[in-house]
PDB file of N, CA, C and O in Angstrom:
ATOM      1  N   UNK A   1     -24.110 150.009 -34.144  1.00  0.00           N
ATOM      2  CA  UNK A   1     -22.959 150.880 -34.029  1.00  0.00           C
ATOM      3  C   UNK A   1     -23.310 152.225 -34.662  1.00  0.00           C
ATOM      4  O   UNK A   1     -23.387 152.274 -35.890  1.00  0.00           O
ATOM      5  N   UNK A   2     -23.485 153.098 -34.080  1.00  0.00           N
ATOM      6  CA  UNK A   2     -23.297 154.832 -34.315  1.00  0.00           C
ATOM      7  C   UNK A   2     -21.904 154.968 -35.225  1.00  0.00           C
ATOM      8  O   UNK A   2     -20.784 154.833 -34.733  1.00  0.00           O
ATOM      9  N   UNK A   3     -22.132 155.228 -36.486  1.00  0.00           N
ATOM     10  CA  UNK A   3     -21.395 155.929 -37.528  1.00  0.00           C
ATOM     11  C   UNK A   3     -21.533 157.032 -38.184  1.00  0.00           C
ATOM     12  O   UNK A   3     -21.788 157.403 -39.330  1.00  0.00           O
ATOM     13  N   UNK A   4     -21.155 157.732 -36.531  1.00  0.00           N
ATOM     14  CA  UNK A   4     -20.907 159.522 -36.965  1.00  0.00           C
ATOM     15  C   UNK A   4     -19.622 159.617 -36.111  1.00  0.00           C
ATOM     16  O   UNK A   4     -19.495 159.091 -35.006  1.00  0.00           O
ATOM     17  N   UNK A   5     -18.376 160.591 -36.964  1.00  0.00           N
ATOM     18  CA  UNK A   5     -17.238 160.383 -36.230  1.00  0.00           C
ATOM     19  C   UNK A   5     -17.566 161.960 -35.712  1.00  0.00           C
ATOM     20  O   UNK A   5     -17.867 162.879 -36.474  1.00  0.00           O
ATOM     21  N   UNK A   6     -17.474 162.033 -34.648  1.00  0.00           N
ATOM     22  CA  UNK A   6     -17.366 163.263 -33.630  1.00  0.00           C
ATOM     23  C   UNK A   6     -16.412 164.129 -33.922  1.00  0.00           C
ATOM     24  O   UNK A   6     -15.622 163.541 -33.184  1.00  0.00           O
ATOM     25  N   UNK A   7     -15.502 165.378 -34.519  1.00  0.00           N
ATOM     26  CA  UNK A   7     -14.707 166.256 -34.859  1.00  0.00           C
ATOM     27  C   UNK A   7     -14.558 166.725 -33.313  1.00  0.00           C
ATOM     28  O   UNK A   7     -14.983 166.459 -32.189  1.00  0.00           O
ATOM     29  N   UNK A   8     -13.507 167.766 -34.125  1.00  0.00           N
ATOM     30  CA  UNK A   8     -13.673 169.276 -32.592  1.00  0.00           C
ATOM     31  C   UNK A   8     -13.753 170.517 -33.431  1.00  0.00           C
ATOM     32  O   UNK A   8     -14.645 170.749 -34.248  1.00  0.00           O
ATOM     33  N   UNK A   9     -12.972 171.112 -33.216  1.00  0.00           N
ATOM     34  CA  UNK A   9     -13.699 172.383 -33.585  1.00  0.00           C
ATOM     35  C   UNK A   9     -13.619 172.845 -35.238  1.00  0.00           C
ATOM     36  O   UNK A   9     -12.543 172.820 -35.835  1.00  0.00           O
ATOM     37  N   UNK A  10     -14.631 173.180 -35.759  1.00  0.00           N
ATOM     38  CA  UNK A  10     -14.745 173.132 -37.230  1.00  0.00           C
ATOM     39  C   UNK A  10     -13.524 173.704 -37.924  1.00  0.00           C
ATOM     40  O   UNK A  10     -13.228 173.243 -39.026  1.00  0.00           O
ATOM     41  N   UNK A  11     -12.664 174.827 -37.294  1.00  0.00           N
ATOM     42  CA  UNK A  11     -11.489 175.790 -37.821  1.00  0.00           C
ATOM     43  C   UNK A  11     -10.880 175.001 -37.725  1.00  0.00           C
ATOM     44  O   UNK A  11     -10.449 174.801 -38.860  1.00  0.00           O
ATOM     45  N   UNK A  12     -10.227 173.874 -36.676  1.00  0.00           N
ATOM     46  CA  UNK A  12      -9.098 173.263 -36.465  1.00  0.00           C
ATOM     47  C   UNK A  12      -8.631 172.492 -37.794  1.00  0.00           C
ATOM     48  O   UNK A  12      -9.531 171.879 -38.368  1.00  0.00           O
ATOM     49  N   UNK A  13      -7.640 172.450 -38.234  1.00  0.00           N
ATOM     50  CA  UNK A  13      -6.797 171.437 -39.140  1.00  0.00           C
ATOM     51  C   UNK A  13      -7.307 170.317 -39.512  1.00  0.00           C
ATOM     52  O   UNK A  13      -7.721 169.841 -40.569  1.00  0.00           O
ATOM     53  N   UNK A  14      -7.181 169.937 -38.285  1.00  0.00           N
ATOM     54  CA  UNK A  14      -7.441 167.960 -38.156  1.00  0.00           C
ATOM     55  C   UNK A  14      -9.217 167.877 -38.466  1.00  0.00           C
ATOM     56  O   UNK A  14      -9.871 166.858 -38.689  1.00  0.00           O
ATOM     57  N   UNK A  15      -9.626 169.068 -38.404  1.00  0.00           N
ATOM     58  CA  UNK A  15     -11.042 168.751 -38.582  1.00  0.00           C
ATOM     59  C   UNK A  15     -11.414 168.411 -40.293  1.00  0.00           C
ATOM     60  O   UNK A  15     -12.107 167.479 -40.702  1.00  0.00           O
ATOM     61  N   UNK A  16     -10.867 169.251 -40.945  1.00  0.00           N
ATOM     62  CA  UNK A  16     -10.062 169.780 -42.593  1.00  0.00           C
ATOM     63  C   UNK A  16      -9.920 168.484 -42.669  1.00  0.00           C
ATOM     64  O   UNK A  16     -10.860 167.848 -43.147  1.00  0.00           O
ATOM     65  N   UNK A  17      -8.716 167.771 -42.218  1.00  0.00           N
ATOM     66  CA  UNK A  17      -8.557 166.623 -42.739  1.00  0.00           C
ATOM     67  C   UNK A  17      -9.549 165.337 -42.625  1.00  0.00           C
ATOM     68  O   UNK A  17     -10.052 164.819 -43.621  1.00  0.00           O
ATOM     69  N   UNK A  18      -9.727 164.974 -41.562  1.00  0.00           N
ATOM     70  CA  UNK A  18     -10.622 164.256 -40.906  1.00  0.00           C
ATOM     71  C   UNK A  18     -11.969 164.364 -41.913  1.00  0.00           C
ATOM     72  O   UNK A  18     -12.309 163.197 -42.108  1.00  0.00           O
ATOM     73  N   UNK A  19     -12.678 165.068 -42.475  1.00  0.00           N
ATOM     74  CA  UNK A  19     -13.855 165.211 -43.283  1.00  0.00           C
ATOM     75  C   UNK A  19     -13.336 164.769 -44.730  1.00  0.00           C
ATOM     76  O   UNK A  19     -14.016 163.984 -45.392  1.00  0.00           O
ATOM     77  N   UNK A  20     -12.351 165.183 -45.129  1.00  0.00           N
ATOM     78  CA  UNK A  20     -11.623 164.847 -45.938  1.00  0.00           C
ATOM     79  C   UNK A  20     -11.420 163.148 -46.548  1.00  0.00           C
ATOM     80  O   UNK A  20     -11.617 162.681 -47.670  1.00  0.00           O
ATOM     81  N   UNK A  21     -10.704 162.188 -44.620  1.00  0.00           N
ATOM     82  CA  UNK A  21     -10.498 161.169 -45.345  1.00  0.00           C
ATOM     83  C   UNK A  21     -11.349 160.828 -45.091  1.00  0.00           C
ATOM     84  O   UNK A  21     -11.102 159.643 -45.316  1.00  0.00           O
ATOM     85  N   UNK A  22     -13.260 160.829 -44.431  1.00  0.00           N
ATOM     86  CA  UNK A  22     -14.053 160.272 -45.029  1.00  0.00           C
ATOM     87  C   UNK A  22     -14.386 160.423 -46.404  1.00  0.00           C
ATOM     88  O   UNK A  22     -14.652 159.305 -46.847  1.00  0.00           O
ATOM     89  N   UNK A  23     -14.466 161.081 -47.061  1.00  0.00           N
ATOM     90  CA  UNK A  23     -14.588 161.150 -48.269  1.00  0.00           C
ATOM     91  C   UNK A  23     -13.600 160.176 -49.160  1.00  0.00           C
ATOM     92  O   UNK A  23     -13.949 159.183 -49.800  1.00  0.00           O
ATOM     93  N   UNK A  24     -12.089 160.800 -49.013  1.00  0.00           N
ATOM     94  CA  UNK A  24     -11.314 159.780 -49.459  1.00  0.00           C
ATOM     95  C   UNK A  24     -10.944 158.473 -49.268  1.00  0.00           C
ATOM     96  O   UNK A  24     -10.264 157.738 -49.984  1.00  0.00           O
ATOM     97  N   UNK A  25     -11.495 158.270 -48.178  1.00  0.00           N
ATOM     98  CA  UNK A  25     -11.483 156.284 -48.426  1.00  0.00           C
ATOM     99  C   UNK A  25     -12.801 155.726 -48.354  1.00  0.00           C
ATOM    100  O   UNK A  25     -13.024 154.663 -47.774  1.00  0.00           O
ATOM    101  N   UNK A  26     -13.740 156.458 -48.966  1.00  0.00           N
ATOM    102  CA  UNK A  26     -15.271 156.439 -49.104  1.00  0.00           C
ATOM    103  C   UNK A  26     -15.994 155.416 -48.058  1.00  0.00           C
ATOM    104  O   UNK A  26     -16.444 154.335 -48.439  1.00  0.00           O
ATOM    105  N   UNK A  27     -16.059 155.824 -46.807  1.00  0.00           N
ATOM    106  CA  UNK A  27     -16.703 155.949 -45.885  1.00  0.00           C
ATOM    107  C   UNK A  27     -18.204 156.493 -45.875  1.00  0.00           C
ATOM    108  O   UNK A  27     -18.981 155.882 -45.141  1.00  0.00           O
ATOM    109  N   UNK A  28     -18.489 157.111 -46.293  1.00  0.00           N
ATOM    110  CA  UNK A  28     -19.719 158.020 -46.722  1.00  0.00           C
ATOM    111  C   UNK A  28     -21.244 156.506 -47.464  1.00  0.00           C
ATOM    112  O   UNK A  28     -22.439 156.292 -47.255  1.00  0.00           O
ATOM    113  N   UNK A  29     -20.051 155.844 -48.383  1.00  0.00           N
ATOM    114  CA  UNK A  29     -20.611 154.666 -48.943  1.00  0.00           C
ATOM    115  C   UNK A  29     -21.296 153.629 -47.966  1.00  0.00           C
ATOM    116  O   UNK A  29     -22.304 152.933 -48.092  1.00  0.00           O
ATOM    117  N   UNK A  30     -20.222 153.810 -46.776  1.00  0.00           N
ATOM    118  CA  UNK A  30     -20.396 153.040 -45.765  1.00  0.00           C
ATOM    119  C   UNK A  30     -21.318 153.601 -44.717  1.00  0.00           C
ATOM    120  O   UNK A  30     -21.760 152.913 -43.797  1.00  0.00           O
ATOM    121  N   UNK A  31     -21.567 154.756 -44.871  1.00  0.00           N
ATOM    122  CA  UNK A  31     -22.860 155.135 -43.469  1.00  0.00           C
ATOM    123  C   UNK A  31     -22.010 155.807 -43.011  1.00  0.00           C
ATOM    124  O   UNK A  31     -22.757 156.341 -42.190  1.00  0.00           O
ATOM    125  N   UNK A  32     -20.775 156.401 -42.759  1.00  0.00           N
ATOM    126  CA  UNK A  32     -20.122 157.037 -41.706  1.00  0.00           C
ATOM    127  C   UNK A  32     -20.098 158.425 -42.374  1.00  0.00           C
ATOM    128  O   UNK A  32     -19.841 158.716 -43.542  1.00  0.00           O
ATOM    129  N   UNK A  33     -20.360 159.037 -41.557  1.00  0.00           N
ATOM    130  CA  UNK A  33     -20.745 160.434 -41.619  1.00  0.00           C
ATOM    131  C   UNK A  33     -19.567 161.563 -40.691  1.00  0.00           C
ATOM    132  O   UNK A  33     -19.231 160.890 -39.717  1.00  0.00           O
ATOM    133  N   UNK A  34     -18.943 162.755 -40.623  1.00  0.00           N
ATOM    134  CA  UNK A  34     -18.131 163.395 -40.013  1.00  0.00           C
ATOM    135  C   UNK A  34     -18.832 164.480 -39.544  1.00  0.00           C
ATOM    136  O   UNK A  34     -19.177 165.261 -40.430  1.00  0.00           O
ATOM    137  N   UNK A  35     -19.228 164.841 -38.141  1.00  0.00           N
ATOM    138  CA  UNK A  35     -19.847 166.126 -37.712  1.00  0.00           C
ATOM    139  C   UNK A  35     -18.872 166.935 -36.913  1.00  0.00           C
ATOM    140  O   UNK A  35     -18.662 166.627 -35.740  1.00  0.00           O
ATOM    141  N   UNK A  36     -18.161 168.120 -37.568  1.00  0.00           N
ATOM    142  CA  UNK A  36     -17.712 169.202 -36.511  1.00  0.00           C
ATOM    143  C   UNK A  36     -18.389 169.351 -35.426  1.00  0.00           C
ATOM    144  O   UNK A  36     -19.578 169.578 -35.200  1.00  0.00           O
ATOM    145  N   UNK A  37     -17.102 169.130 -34.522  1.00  0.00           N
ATOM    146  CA  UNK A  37     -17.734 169.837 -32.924  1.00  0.00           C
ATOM    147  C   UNK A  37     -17.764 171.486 -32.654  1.00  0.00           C
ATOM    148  O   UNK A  37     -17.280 172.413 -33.304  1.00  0.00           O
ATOM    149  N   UNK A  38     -18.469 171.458 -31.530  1.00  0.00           N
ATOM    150  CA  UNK A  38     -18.588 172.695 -31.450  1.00  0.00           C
ATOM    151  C   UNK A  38     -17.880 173.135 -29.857  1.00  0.00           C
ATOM    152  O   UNK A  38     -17.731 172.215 -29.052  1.00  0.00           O
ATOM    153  N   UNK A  39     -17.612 174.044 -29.599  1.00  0.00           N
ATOM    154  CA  UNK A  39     -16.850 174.833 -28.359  1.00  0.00           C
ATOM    155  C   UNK A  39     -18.188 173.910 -26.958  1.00  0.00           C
ATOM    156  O   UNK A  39     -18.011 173.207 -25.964  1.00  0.00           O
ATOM    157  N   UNK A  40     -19.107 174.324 -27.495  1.00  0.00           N
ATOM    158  CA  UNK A  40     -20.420 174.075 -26.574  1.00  0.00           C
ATOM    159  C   UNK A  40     -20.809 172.706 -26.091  1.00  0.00           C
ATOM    160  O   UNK A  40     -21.121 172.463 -24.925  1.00  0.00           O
ATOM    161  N   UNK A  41     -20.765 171.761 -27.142  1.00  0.00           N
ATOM    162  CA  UNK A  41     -20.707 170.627 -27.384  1.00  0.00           C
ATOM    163  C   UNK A  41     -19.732 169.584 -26.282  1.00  0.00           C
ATOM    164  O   UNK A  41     -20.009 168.571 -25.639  1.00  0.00           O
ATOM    165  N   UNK A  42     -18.234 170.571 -26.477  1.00  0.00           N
ATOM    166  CA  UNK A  42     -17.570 169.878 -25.816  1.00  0.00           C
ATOM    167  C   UNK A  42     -16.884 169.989 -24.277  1.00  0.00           C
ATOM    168  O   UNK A  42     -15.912 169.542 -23.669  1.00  0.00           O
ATOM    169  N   UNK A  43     -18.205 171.014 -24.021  1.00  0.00           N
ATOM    170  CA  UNK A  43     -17.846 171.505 -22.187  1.00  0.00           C
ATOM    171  C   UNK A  43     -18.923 170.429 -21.447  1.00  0.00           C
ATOM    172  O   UNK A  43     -19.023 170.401 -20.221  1.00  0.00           O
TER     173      UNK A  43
END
């Protein structure tokens, strides 16, 4: 299983948060990693 959670765009809100609750429910411990998307990425 691939444990990188896919974002969208780095400015957006939900991206803010989303990086966030990996950290806060320590995910990170677990291998899961959060990568902002990019405009490019997602055409």
């Amino acid at each position: 299983m691939t444990k990188v959670i896919d974002g969208i765009n780095p400015g957006a809100g939900i991206s803010r948060f989303s990086a966030r609750m990996v950290r806060d429910y320590g995910l990170e411990r677990h291998g899961y990693t959060y990568v902002p998307g990019t405009s490019a990425r997602s055409r």
